[in-house]
ZADO-734383 format. One record per residue: x, y, z of N, C-alpha, C in turn; residue in one letter; residue number from 1. Coordinates in nm, 4 decimals, decimal comma. Example, Ala and Ser with C-alpha at 12.3 -4.5 7.8 and 13.67 -1.06 7.14 Angstrom:
REM residues 2
       n.xx       n.yy       n.zz      ca.xx      ca.yy      ca.zz       c.xx       c.yy       c.zz   residuo   num
     1,3190    -0,5690     0,7800     1,2300    -0,4500     0,7800     1,3200    -0,3300     0,7800         A     1
     1,2850    -0,2250     0,7080     1,3670    -0,1060     0,7140     1,2900     0,0030     0,7870         S     2
//
This chain:
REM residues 111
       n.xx       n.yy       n.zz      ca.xx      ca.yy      ca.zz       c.xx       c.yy       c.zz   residuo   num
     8,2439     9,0650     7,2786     8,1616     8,9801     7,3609     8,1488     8,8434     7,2959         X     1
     8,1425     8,7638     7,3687     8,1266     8,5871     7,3003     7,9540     8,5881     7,1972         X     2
     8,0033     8,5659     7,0672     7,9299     8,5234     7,0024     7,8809     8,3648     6,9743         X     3
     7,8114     8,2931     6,9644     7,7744     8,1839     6,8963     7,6568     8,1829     6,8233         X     4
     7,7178     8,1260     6,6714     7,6190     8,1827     6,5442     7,6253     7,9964     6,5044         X     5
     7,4594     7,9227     6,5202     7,4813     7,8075     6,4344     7,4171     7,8094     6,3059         X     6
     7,4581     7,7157     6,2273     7,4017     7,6799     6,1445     7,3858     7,5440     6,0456         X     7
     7,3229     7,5403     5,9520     7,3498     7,3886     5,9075     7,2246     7,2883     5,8955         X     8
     7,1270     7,3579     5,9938     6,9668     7,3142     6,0317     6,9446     7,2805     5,8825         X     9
     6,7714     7,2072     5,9216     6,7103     7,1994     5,7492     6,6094     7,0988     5,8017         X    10
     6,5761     7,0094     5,6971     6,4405     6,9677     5,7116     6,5248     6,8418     5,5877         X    11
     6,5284     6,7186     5,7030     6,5778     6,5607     5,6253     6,4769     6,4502     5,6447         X    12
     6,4911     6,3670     5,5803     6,4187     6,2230     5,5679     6,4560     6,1593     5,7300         X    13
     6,3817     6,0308     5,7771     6,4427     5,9889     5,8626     6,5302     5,9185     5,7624         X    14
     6,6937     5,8426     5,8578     6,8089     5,8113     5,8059     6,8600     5,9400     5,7232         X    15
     6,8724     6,0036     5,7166     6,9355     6,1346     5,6405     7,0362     6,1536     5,7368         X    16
     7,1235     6,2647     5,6995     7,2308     6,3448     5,7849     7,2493     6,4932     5,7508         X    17
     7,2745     6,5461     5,8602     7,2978     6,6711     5,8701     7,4266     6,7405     5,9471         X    18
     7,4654     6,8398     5,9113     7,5809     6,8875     5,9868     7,5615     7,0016     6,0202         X    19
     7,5723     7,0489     6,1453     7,5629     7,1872     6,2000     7,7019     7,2329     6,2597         X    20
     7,7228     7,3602     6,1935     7,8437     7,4060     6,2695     7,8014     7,5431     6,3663         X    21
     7,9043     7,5826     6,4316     7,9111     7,7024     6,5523     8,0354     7,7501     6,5256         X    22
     8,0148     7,9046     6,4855     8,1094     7,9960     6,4685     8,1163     8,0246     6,5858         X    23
     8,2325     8,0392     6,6380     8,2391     8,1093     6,8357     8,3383     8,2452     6,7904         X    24
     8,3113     8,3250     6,8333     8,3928     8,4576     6,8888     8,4111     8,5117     7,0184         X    25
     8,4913     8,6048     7,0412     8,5439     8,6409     7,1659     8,5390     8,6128     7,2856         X    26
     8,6182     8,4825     7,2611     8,6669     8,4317     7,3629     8,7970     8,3168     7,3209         X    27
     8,8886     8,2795     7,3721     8,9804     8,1816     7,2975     8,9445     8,0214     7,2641         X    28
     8,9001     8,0479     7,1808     8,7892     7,8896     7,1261     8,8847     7,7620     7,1559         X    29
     8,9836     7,7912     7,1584     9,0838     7,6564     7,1325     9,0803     7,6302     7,3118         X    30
     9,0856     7,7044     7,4239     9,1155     7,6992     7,5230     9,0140     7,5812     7,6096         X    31
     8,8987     7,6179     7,5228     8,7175     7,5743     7,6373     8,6740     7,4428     7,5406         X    32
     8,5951     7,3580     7,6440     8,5171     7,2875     7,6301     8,3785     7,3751     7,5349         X    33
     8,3393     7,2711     7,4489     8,1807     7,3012     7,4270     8,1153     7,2007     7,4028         X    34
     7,9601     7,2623     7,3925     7,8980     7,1985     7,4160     7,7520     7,1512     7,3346         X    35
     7,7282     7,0879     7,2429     7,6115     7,0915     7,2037     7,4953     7,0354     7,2941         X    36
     7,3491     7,0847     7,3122     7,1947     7,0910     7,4048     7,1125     7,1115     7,2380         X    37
     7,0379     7,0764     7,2802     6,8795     7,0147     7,2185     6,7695     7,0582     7,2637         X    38
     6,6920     7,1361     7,2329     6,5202     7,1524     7,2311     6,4110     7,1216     7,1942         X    39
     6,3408     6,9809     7,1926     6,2345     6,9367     7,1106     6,1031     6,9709     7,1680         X    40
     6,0144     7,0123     7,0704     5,8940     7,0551     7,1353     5,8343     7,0455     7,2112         X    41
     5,8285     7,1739     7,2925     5,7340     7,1377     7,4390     5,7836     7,0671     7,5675         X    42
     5,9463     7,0649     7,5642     6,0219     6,9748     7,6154     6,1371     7,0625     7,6593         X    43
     6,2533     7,0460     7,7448     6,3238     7,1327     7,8508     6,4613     7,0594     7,7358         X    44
     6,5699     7,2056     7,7840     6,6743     7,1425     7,6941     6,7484     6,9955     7,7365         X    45
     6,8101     6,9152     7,6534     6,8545     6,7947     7,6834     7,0182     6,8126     7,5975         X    46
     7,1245     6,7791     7,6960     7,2386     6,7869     7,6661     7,2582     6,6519     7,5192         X    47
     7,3315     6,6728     7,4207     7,3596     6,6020     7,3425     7,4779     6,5355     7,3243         X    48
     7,5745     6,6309     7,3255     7,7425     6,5744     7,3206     7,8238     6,6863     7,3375         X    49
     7,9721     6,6734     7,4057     8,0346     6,7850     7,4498     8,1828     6,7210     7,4191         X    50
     8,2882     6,8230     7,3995     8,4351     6,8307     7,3322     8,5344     6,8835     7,3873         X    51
     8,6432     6,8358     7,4841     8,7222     6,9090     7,5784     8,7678     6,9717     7,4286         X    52
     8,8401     7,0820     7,5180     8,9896     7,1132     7,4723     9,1225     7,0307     7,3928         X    53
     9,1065     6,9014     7,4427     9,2282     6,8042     7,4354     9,1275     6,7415     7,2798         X    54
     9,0278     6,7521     7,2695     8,9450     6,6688     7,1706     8,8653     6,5412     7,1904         X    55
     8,9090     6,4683     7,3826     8,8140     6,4085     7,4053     8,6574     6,4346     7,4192         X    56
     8,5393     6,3450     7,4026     8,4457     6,3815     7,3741     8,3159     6,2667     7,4174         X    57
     8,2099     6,3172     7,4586     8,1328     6,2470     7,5188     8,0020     6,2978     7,4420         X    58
     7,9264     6,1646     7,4257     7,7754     6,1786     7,3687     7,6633     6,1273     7,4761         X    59
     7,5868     6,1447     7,4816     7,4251     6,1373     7,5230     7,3983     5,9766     7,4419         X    60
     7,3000     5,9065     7,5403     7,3224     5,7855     7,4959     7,2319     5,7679     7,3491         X    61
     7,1091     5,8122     7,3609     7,0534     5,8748     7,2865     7,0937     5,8757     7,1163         X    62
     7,2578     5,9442     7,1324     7,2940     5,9674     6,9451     7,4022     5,9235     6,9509         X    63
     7,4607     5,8525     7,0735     7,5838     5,7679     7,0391     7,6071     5,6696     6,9287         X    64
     7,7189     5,6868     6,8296     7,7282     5,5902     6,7580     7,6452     5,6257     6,5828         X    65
     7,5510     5,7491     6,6308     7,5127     5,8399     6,5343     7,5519     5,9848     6,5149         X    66
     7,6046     6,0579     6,5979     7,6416     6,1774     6,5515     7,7737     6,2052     6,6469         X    67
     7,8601     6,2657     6,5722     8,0268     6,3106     6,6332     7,9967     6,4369     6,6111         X    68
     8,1048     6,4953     6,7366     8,1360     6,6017     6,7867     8,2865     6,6411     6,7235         X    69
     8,2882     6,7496     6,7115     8,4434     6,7801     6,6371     8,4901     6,9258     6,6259         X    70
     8,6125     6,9658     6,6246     8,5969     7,1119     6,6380     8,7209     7,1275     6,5330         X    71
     8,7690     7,2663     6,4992     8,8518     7,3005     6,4294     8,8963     7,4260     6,4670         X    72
     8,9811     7,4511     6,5932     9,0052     7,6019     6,6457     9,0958     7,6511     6,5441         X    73
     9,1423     7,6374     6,4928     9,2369     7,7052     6,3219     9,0807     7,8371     6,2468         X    74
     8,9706     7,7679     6,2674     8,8284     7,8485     6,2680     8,7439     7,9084     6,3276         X    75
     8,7897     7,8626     6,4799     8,6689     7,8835     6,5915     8,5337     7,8457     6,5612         X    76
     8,5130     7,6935     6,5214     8,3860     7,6555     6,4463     8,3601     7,5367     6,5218         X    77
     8,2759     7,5055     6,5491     8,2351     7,3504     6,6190     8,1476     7,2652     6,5477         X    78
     8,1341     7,1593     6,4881     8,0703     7,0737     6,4848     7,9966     6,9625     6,5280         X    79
     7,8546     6,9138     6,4599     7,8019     6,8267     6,4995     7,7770     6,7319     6,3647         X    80
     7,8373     6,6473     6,3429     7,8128     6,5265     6,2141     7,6618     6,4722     6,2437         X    81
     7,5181     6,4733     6,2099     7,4300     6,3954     6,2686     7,3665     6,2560     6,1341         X    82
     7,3794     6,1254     6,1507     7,3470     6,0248     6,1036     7,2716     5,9487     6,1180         X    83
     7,1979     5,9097     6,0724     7,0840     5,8260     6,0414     6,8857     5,8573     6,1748         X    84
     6,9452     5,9771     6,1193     6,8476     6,0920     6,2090     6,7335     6,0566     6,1962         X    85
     6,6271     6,0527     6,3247     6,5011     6,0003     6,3130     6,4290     6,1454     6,3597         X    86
     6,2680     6,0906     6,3924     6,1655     6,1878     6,4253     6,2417     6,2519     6,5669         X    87
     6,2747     6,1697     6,6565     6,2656     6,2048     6,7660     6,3942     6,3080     6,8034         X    88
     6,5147     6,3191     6,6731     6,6194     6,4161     6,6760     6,5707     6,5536     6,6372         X    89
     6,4122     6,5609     6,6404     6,3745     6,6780     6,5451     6,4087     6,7638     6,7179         X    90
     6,4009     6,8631     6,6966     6,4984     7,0176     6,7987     6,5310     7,1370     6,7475         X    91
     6,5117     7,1714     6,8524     6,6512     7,3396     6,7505     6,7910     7,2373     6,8387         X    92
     6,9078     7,3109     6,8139     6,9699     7,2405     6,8525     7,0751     7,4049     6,8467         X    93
     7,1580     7,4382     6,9648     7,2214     7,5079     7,0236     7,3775     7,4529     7,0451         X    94
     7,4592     7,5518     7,0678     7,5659     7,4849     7,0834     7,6602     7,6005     7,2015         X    95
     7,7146     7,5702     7,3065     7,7210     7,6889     7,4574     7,8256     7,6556     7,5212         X    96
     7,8506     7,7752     7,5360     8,0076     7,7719     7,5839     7,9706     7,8589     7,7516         X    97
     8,0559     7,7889     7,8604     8,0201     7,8526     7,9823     7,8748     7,8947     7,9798         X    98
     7,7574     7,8470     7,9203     7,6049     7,8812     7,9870     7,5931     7,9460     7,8890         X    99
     7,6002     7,9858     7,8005     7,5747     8,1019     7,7084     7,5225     8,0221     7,5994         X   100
     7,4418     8,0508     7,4992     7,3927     7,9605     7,3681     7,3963     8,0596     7,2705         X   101
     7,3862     7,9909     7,1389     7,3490     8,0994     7,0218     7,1427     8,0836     7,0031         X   102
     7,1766     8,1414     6,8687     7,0694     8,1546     6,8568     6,9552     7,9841     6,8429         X   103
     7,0338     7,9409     6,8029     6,9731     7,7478     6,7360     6,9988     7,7620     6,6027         X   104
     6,9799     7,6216     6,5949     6,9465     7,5965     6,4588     6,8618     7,4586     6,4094         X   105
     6,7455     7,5244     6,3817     6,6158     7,3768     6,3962     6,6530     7,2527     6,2835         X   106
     6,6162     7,1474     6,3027     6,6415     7,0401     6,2525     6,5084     6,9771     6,2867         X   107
     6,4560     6,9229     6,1515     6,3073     6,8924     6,1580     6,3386     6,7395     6,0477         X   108
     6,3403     6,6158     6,1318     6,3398     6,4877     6,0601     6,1809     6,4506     6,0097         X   109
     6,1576     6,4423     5,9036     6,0031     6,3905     5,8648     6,0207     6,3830     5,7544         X   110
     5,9445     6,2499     5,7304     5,9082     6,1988     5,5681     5,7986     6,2991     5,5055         X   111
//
């Protein structure tokens, strides 16, 4: 059955960086789009940035220009590079393939 396991979360300064990856299983990772979504407190999920197949890739205006999307199907692992991260990136942050999510993985920016 399709797994997605993230990780990488933590607790940074604002301007800090963080990297979260997504292990994907059963399903052919190299084939699908994914997708990283966002949860900040008390608040409905908000799409972040997403990664065809081909490796083109689109961000949310939001963390454009601060965090890349990237994948490595040789792993079935997905990435999110995040840079110069403020309060308002604090979330769990998920990563979903066809509607499906893993578990999260929280990211809490505060001095």
């Amino acid at each position: 059955q399709v797994q997605l396991v993230e990780s990488g979360g933590g607790l940074v300064q604002p301007g800090g960086s963080l990297r979260l990856s997504c292990a994907a299983s059963g399903f052919i990772f190299s084939s699908f789009a994914m997708t990283w979504v966002r949860q900040a407190p008390g608040k409905g999920l908000e799409w972040v940035s997403f990664i065809y197949s081909n490796g083109d890739t689109a961000y949310a205006d939001s963390v454009k220009g601060r965090f890349t999307i990237s994948r490595d199907n040789a792993k079935n692992t997905l990435y999110l590079q995040m840079n110069n991260l403020n309060p308002e990136d604090t979330a769990v942050y998920y990563c979903t393939y066809q509607g499906r999510k893993g578990q999260g993985a929280q990211v809490t920016v505060s001095s």
